[in-house]
N, C-alpha and C positions, 0 to 999 in steps of 0.2 A: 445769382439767385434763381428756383425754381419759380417758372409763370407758366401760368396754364392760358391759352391763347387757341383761337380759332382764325385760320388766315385765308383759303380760298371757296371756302362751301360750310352750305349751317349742316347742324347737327348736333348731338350729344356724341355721337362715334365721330365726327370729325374733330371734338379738342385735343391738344397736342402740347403736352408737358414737357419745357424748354428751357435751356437756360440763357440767363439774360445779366450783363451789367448790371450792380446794382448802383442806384442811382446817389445823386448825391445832393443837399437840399442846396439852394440858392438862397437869395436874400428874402428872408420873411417865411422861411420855406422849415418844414417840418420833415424830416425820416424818421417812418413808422415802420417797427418791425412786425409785421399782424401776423398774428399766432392763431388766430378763428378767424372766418366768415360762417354766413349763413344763407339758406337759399330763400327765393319768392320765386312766386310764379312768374314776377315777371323778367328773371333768368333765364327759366325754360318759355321765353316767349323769344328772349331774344336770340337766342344760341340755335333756336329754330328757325329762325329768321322771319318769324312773326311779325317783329318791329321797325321790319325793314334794312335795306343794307347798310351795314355801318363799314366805316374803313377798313381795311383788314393790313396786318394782323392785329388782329383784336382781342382785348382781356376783359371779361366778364366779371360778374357778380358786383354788388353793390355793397353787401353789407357785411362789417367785418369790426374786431376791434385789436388792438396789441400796443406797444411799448416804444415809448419817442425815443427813440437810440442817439440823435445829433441833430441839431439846431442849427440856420442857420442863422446868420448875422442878422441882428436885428430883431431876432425872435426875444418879447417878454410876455407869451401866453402862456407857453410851456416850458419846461426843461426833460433834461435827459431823464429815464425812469418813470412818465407819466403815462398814467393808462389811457388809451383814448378811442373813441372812432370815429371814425370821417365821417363827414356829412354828408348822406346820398346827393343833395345840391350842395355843394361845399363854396357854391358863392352867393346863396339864399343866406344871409346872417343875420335879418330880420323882416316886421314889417309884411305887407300882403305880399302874393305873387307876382312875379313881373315874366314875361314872354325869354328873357335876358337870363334869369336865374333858371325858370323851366328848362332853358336850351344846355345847359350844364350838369349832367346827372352822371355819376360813377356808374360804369358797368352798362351804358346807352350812347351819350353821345360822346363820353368822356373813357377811357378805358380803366376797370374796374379794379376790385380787390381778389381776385383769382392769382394772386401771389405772392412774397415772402415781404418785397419791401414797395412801399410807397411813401412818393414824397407828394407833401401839399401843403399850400399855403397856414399857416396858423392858425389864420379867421376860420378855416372848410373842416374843423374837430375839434369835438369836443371831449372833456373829462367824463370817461364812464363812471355811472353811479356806485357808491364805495361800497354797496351790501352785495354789489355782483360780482361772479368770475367775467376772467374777459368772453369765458366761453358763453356764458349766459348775456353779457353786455352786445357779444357780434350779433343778437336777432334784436338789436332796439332800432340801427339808426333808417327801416324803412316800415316792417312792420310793424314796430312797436309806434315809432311816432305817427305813423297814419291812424292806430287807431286812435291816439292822443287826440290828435288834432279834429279828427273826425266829433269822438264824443265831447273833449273839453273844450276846444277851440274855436270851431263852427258849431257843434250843439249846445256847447254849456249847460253842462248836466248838473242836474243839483240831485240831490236825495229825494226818495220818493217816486223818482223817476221810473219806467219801466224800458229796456232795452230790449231788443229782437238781433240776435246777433247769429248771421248764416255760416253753417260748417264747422268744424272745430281746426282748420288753418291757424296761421301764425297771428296776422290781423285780428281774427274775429277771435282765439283764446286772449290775448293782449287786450282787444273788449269791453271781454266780459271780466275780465280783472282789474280794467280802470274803473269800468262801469260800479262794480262791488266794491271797491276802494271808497268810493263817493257815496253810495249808500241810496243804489238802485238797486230796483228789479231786472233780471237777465232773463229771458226767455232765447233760448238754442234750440237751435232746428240740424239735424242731420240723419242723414241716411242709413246710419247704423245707431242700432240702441246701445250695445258696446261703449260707442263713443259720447253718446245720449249718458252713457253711466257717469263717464270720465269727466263729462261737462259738470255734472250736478255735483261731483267731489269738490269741484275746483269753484261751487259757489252758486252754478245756475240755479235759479229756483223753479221754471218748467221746462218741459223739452216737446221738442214734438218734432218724429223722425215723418220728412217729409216724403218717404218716399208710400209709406202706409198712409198717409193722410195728405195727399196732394194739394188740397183748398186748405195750406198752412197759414193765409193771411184770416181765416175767416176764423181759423181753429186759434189765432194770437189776438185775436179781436175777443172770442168768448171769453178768453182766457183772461183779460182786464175787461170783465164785465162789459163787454159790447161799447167801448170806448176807445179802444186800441192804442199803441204803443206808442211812446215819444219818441223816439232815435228805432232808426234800423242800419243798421251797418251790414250797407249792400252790396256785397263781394261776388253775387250771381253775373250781375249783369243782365241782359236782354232775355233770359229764361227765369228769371227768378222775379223782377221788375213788377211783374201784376199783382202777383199775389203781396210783396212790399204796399205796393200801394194800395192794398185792402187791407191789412194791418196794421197803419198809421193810422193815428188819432187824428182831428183836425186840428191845423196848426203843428202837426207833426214834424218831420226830421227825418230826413231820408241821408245819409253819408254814401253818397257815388263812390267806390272802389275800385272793385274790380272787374272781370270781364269774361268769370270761367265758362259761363254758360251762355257765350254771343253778345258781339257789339251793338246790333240795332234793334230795336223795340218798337212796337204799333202802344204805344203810350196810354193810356186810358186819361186824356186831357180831362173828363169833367170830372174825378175821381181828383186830380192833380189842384185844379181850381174852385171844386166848392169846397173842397178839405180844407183851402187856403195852406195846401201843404209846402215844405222848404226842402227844395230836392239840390243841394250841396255837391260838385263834383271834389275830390279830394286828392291830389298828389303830394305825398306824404308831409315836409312843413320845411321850419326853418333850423338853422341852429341856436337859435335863441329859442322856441318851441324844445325841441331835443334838451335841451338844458333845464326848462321847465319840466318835461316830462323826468328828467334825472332826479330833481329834486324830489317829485312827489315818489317815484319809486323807492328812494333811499326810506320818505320819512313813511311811508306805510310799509316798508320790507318787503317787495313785491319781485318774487320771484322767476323770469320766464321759464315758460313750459318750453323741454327742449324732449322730442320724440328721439333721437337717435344720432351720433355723430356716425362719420367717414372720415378717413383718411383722404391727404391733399390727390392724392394721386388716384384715388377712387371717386374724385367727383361725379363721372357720369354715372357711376351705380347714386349716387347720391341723388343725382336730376332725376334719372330714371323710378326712383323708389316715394320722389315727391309728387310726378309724373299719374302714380299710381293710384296715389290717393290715400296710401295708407294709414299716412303719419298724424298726427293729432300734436299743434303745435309745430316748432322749428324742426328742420334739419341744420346740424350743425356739421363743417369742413372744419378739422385739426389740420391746420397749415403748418406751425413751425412740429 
């Protein structure tokens, strides 16, 4: 089988497309034959070696979905012919987080979906939802369920609500699509009005490109009448953090994400505690979560935004073009 693997130095130019044994499942054990993945940023975090060093040789990416080919002994979750995708924690299978399940992630500490076949335990996948392709189902199991878990999980959004969701990425379009699902207000912030368009087709009701109007938290505050927003789904990081927390309503909802724009931050604590604000960090969920999130996608017909596929063997123009910033939504990898 083709695996795309990084073994003595990071980079996007040093992955290296190889062939490998394909494996075979053991007891309790599933082979996936995965036809799609898709990318996050925190791919091109680690293939940079942003995340630190992991054992080498090493196989990337996390999120992926395709078809159970063979069972082994003991398996009655699946059978042959099931569509599925692994669980970025594929030993998280419910319940809060534990340090134990964190330390288990595909494509981190775990070697990834950057290949034709994987085997894993039964419990670590789940059934993709039936109104998607697989190609549409490979961008659920990190960005789609973080922002699940972000807005229904730890927010519990009800209708009414009003969201602040940053960029038009994979996370924050996922969102703003749970968010409208439930029967919120979306407020999108990016730096092109282009994508400022794209957002409001797909349901936003205001936009505001931050790069024209830098005091975006003050301009989302006017915007619900000098009350500011329930949820903000915060994928900046330590450049984006002040203005979030000018934003928020009190008693607000802040969903920690991501890290595009720096890890540390000068906080603005009395902003954080007379708000009485709930500032959430979020690494993506469980599969009992992901199964929740299937369900509601089926019964609202909820489509992901997918910006553009690549071929297996063109991943790094793929890293490289999400790198870039251009895409609005997934990038999707055609494996098989």
């Amino acid at each position: 089988m083709r695996v795309l693997q990084l073994t003595d130095d990071y980079g996007i130019d040093k992955l290296q497309l190889v062939e490998q044994d394909r494996p075979k499942p053991g007891h309790g054990e599933i082979l996936i034959a995965l036809k799609h993945a898709s990318l996050n940023y925190r791919d091109l975090a680690t293939i940079s070696g942003f995340m630190g060093k992991l054992p080498a040789p090493f196989i990337p990416l996390s999120d992926a979905a395709g078809e159970v080919v063979e069972v082994g002994e003991g398996v009655t979750r699946f059978k042959a012919g099931d569509k599925v995708c692994p669980g970025f924690f594929p030993t998280w299978l419910s319940g809060p987080p534990t340090q134990a399940v964190l330390s288990r992630a595909l494509g981190g500490s775990l070697n990834g979906v950057a290949c034709e076949y994987i085997c894993l335990p039964q419990t670590g996948a789940s059934l993709v939802p039936k109104n998607l392709s697989l190609a549409e189902a490979s961008t659920l199991p990190c960005a789609g369920l973080t922002a699940w878990r972000a807005l229904v999980v730890e927010g519990d959004i009800k209708a009414g609500d009003t969201v602040l969701v940053q960029g038009t990425g994979g996370v924050s379009i996922f969102a703003l699509q749970f968010a409208k699902a439930a029967g919120a207000r979306v407020i999108a912030t990016s730096s092109s009005d282009e994508k400022l368009e794209q957002a409001r087709k797909l349901g936003a009701d205001e936009t505001i490109n931050y790069k024209s109007t830098p005091k975006w938290g003050k301009e989302a505050r006017r915007l619900t009448g000098g009350l500011g927003v329930d949820h903000v789904v915060e994928v900046g990081g330590a450049g984006t953090l002040e203005e979030s927390l000018q934003a928020t309503r009190v008693n607000g909802h802040i969903a920690m994400i991501g890290i595009l724009s720096g890890l540390s931050s000068n906080l603005s604590m009395a902003a954080v505690f007379s708000n009485n604000l709930r500032i959430k960090g979020i690494s993506v969920g469980s599969i009992a979560q992901f199964e929740e999130m299937s369900r509601a996608i089926e019964a609202n017909d909820l489509h992901p935004v997918i910006d553009c596929h690549f071929p297996f063997e063109k991943t790094g123009d793929a890293l490289a073009h999400m790198q870039a910033g251009k895409h609005l939504g997934k990038v999707v990898i055609d494996i098989a």
